[in-house]
Each structure stands twice: as C-alpha cells, then as structure tokens.
N, C-alpha and C positions, 0 to 999 in steps of 0.2 A: 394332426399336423398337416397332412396333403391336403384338408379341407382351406386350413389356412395357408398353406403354401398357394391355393389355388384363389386366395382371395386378395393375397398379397399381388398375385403377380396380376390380376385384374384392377391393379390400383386402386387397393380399398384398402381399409384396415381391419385388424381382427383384434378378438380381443378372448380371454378365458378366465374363469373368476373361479378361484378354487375359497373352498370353509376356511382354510388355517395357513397361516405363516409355513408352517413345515413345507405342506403340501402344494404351496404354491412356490414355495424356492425348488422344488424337486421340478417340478414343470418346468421352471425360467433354466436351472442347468441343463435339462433333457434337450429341450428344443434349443437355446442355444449352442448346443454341441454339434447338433444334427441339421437345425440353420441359418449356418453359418451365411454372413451375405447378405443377413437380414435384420433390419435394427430391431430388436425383442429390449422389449423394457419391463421393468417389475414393480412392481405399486403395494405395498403393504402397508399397515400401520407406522412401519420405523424403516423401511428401505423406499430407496430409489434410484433406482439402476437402469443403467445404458450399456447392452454388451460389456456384462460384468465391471462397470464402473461407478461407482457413486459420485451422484448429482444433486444438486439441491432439489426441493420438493416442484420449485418454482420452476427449474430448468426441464423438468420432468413431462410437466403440467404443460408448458408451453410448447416442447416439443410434440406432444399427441394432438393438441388443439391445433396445429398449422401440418399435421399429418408426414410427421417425420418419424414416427414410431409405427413401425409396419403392425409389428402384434406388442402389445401389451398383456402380461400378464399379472394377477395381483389377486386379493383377498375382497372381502369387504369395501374397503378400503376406496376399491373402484366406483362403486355405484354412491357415492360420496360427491354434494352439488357442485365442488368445482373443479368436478373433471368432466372434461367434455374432448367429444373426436370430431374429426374434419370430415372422415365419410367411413363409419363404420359401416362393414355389412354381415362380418360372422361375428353372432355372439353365442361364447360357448361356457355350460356352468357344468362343470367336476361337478360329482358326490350332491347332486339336484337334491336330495331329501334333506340336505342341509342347509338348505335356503326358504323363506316365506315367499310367498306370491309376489308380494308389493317386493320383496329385494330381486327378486328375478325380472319383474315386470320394468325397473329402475334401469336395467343395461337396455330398453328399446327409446329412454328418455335423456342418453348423454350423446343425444346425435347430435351436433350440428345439421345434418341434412332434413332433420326431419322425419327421415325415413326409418319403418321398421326393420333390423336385419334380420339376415337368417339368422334360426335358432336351434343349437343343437346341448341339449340336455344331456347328461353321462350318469348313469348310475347303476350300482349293481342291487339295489333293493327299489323300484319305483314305490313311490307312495301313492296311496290310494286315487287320488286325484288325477295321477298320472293315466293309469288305466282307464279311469273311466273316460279322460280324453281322445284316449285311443280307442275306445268304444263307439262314442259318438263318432268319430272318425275325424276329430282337430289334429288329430297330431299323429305322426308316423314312426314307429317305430322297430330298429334293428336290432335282433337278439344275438350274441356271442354265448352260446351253450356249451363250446366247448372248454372243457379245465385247461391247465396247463400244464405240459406233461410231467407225469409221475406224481401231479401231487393226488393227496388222498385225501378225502372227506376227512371232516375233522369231528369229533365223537363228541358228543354234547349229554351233560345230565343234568340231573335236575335235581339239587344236593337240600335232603331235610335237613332242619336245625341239629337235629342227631349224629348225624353221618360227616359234621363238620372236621371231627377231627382225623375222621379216615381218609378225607380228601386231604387235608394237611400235610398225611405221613404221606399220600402217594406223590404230593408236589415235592415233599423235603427227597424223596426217590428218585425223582425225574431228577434234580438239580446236582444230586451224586454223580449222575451219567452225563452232567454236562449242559445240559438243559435249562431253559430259561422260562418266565412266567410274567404275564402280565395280570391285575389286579384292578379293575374298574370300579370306583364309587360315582356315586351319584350328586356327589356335592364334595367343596373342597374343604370347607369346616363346621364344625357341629352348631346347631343354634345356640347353644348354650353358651357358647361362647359370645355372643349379641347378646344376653342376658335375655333372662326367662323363657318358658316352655312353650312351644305348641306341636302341634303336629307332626311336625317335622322332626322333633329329636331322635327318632327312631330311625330315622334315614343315615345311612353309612356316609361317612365324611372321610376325604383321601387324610386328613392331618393324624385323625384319629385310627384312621386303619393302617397309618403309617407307622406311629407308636407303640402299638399293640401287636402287629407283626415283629418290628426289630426288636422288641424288651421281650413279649410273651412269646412269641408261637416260636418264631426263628432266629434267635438269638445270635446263632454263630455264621448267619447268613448276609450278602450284602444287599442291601433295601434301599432302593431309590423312590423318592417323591418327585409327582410330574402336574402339574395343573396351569390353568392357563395366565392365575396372576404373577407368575414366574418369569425373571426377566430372559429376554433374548439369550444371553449368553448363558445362564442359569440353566436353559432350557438344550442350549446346542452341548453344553459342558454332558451332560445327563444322558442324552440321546447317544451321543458320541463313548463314554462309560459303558453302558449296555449296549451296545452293538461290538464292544470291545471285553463282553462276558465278564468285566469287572460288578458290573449289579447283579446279582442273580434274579431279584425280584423287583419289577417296578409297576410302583401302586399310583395309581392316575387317574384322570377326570375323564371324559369324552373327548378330553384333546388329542387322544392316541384314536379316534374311531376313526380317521383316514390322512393315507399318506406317509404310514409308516409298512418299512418292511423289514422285520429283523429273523430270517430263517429259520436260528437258532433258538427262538420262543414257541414253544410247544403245546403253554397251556393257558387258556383265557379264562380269569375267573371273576365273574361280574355280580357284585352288593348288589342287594336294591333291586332286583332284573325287573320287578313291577312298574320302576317307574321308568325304565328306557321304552322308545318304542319299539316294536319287531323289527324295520328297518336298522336303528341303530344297533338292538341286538347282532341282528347278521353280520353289521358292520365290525363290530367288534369282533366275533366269531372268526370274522377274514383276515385279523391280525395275526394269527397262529393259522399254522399248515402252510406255510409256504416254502418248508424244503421238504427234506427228504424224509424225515422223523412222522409217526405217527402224532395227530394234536388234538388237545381235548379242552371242551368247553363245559366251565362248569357256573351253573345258574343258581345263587344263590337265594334267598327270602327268607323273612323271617314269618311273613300272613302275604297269604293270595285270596285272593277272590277267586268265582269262578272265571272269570271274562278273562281275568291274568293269567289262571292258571292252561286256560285253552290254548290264547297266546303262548307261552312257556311251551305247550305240548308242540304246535307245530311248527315251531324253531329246531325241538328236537327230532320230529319227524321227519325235518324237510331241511335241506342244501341245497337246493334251488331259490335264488334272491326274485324269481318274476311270478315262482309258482308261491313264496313268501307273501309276496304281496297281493298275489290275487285272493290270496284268504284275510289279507290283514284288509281288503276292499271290502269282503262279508263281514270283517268282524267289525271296523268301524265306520261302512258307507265310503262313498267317493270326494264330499264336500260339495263345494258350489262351482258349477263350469265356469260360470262370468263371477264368482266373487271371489275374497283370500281364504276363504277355508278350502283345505286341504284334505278334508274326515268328514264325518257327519253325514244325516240325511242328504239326499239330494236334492237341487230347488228344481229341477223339474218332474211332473208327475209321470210317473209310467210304472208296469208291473213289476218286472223286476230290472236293476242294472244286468243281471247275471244272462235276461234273454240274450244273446246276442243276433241271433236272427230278427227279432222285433226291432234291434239297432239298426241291423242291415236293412231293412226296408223300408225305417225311417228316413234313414241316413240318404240311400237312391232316391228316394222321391221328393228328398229337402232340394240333393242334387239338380234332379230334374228340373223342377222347379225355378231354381235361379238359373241352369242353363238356357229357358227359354224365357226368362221375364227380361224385359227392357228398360232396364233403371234408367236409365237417359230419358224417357219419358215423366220418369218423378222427379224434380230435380232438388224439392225439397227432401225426399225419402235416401237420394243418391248422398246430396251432404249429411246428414245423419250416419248411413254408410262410413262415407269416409273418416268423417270425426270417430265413430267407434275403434274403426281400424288403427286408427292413431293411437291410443288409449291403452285398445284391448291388445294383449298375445295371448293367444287361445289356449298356448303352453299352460 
C-alpha cells in the first residue's frame, strides 16, 4: 500500500491482481478503508466498483483508460485485452505462484504509455523460477521471516491408507472442542460422471468427498461444499456459515488455497497431496494455524512415487515457504529465464544452479561489461535492446 500510495501521489497509476474473487474483494475493502481520498476501483469476473459503488463494466473501463482510477484492483479479469491504463507504473501480483509467465508478463502490455512498470511480486512459497532469477541477479528480493505473534507451526503427517480412520476419530475430537477443518480435493467431480474411465478416476473429487463425508464418516456433523463453479452468492452464503461455526467441515477445491482466514480452523487435510504442488501444499498448510489453537496438516494418498513421496517429506520437514522452495528448485529445476516455463531443466548451460559463487561472478562481470560497453555506438544492437525490453519482464 505505501508503494502505491507513493505512485499515486507521483501521478501514476497502480494496479494489484490477486488469483481469486475472494482474495481480491479482501484487498479492495483493506486499502479502501485505509485509502481513503483515493479513487480504488475493483475489476473481477462479475464486479465493478468505484469506492464501494457499482458501475457498469463500460464506466469502469473508461474511467482507468483516461486515468481517473488511482489503483485498481481485481483478478484475472485485469489482464483481459480491453483494459487498458493511462500511465501505469506499479504493477503488483498477490500469491505470484498462481499466476503463468505470459499472465504476469500481460500487466507490462495494458499500458497506454508504452512503458514497463515497476514490479513487485508477493508470495509466501516462490516458485522455482523465482529463485533462480534471484540467482542470476534479475530480480530483487525481500524476505519477512518473522511469524506473527503467538502463532505456532502447524504439525503436518503424512496419513497411510490404514491410519485413515484414526485421523477421522482425531478430527470428529477436535470438532467436540469447537474446532473446525478444512478438506481439499483435487478436482470438483469424478470422471465418471463424463462417462467412461481413465486415469483420473482415482483422483479425489470435492462432490464425492462431499457425500461420503456427510452420509458415511460424519453423519451428525455439518458439511459444506466449496468449489469454484459455485455462484457469487453460493460462495459468500458458505464462507459467511463457516466463519459463523455453523459448518464444522468444509470440503473444497484449491479455491480456499489463498485469501482466506478463519482462526477457528485447526485442521487441513488434503486428497490427492501428489498432485498439488509444494508451493500450493504450503499454501494450503497456511489456511490453519492462524490463532491461538494448536493446527495440523494432514497429507493424504492413495500411491506415491518416489519424487512424490520426497516432496510430501519436506513439506513435513520444513515451515519455511523460501527454504520450500529452494528444495522444490533441486527437485524440479528453475525453467526457462527468457521463456514461460516455470520448472524444468534450465536453457542455459552451467554446473550447477545451486553454485551461487559461480553466479556471483558471472553476474559482476556480465555487469562489468555493459557498464563500460557503448551501445550508442551499435545502433542497430541498441534497437534490438530496446525491443527486448519492451517484450521481456525478467520477473
């Protein structure tokens, strides 16, 4: 917020794109509360707000283009071709591991000026990519290592097929004393349901683990369904329920993996853990422990691999989101510096990513280098230069 208070008041505009409708109405209330004085607009799939007023999509649009909307904030939604700003210069992306390259690379292309803004990325798990950008030395970044006071690591296991029903009776335990849980699958319904089999049937479905919660496991318990083809109100109806300790259990898709906070939820237990990745595991993970209560995170599977099963170990090893990710760097490569992958080998040759001295002296004598070369002498090499620039965010 002082980033963009400080870009507002340089007569520019700012902008912040959050993954989800939740998460980005939490932002637009936050900052306009705090400021106030300052036109904040919100851009979602199905809102369009001016200082808490609903506007047509048109009134919206054309107020940012002629730069009457100091910060805009919104979802997706944003980086969508016919929105465009008058002089953006901060562009800022919430929960970064929930975005692609090309969607992040899309907020330096609704500029009217031309010009690239600054960019400031937010995440509590970087993804592999991220690092290794910070390696090569593109991108700069600041760590917040401290918790927040009183809370406590939250305990994580790692639950065989066997042991399923003892986690059951300790959840139906927790919820006696008031407690609440949340339930992650990795899809919202079975394939079965599209008619015939493949691969996939084995994958936990929120409809199915909806069912078989409220009829079989917990019968005398109240069980909410959460996923993202759920309308607007379906969705605030729900949220607003469980924050008000009427659900005790609510079973959901990755659309709870940021931007929600309900204190009073103790216990995260996520289907499927093989197919989230470490990042969004953590992220899940951060849904519980946020007051005062002891919070536990429990990983389920029905078959691991080894590469899974490694991942799984140092989720439960580790509560640090930077030291997460600098193993999920070893475990799946950094991707491409200049392309959209995010994982994978890297396209330039060297021994290891992991040297970082080898970095550092790469990096000073790249430096070097174009400190003392005179691109004004190339003037073809300088427009290449410049075109890149326009193009590329090194982010």
């Amino acid at each position: 917020m002082m980033a963009m208070l400080s870009t507002v008041k340089a007569d520019k505009q700012a902008v912040i794109m959050a993954p989800t409708e939740i998460l980005a109405k939490q932002h637009y209330k936050t900052i306009n509360e705090l400021l106030r004085g300052l036109r904040v607009g919100l851009l979602t799939r199905v809102d369009y707000k001016i200082d808490n007023q609903t506007y047509s999509k048109k009134k919206l649009l054309g107020d940012i283009v002629k730069g009457k909307i100091d910060i805009l904030i919104g979802t997706h939604a944003i980086i969508q071709d016919d929105v465009k700003f008058k002089n953006l210069a901060l562009a800022i992306v919430d929960e970064q591991h929930r975005f692609g390259v090309e969607q992040r690379a899309k907020l330096i292309k609704i500029n009217k000026l031309k010009k690239v803004p600054h960019l400031l990325t937010m995440t509590a798990t970087p993804i592999p990519r991220t690092l290794a950008l910070n390696l090569y030395g593109d991108l700069d970044i600041s760590m917040i290592k401290e918790m927040p006071k009183d809370r406590k690591n939250v305990i994580t296991k790692l639950v065989a097929p066997y042991n399923r029903e003892k986690a059951y009776e300790f959840i139906r335990d927790r919820i006696k004393k008031g407690r609440q849980v949340f339930v992650v699958c990795p899809r919202i319904e079975s394939s079965e349901k599209k008619g015939g089999k493949n691969n996939w049937d084995e994958i936990k479905a929120v409809e199915d683990e909806y069912k078989k919660l409220n009829k079989e496991v917990f019968p005398e318990l109240e069980i909410g369904m959460m996923h993202g083809k759920l309308k607007k109100e379906e969705k605030e109806k729900i949220l607003k329920e469980f924050r008000n300790n009427i659900i005790n259990i609510l079973v959901s898709t990755s659309v709870i993996e940021v931007g929600i906070d309900f204190p009073n939820a103790t216990i995260m237990m996520i289907e499927g853990t093989e197919r989230f990745g470490l990042a969004q595991l953590h992220q899940f993970r951060g849904r519980v422990g946020r007051g005062k209560h002891q919070s536990y995170c429990f990983l389920f599977s029905e078959s691991l691999s080894q590469k899974s099963y490694d991942r799984l170990m140092a989720l439960i090893n580790c509560n640090d989101g930077f030291e997460l990710a600098e193993k999920d760097l070893q475990i799946r490569g950094p991707g491409e510096v200049c392309g959209i992958r995010q994982s994978g080998l890297p396209d330039l040759k060297m021994a290891s990513l992991m040297d970082v001295n080898l970095l550092k002296l790469a990096r000073c004598e790249a430096t070097n280098f174009v400190e003392k070369f005179d691109v004004k002498k190339f003037p073809r090499l300088r427009e290449k230069i410049e075109a890149f620039n326009k193009i590329i965010h090194l982010e």
